[in-house]
Steps between C-alpha positions, in 0.01 A plus 500: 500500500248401224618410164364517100596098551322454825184686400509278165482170705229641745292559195569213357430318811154693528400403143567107598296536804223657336516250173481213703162659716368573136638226280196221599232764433179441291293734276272527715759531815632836276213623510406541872513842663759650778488732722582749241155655378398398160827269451503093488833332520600541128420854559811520804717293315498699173542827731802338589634389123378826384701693718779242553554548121483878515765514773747292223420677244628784701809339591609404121297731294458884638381637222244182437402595854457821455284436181292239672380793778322615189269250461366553884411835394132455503509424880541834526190628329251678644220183403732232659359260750666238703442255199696763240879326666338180553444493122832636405674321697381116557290422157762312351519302808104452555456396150765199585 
């Protein structure tokens, strides 16, 4: 049987693994692309803090959660493009 504690440490095990693949990177290293179109390797790795973030903010805060979902709103619009969530969601971490 899984439990809270077990899926804690296999995150936390996952975060070491990745830090220590990441950790030695350059700015220019950041900045290469993957095999996700249009997205270099700071791109992935703020996906992840984005939405690693969003997922404990659900835990602790539900109605901080729920407020946040607002702000994603314009994904929804009938102009968005691929870029609209790239923008909302990894500028903080581009701009790093």
């Amino acid at each position: 049987m899984t439990t809270a504690s077990g899926v804690r440490d296999d995150l936390l095990a996952e975060q070491e693994a990745l830090d220590v693949l990441v950790a030695g990177l350059d700015d220019e290293q950041w900045e290469l692309p993957t095999p996700s179109e249009r997205w270099s390797v700071r791109d992935q790795i703020g996906h992840l803090a984005f939405f690693d973030g969003t997922a404990a903010l659900a835990i602790v805060d539900e109605d901080g959660f729920r407020a946040s979902l607002a702000s994603l709103s314009p994904v929804f619009a009938p102009d968005a493009t691929p870029d609209t969530m790239d923008d909302l969601t990894l500028a903080t971490f581009r701009a790093m």
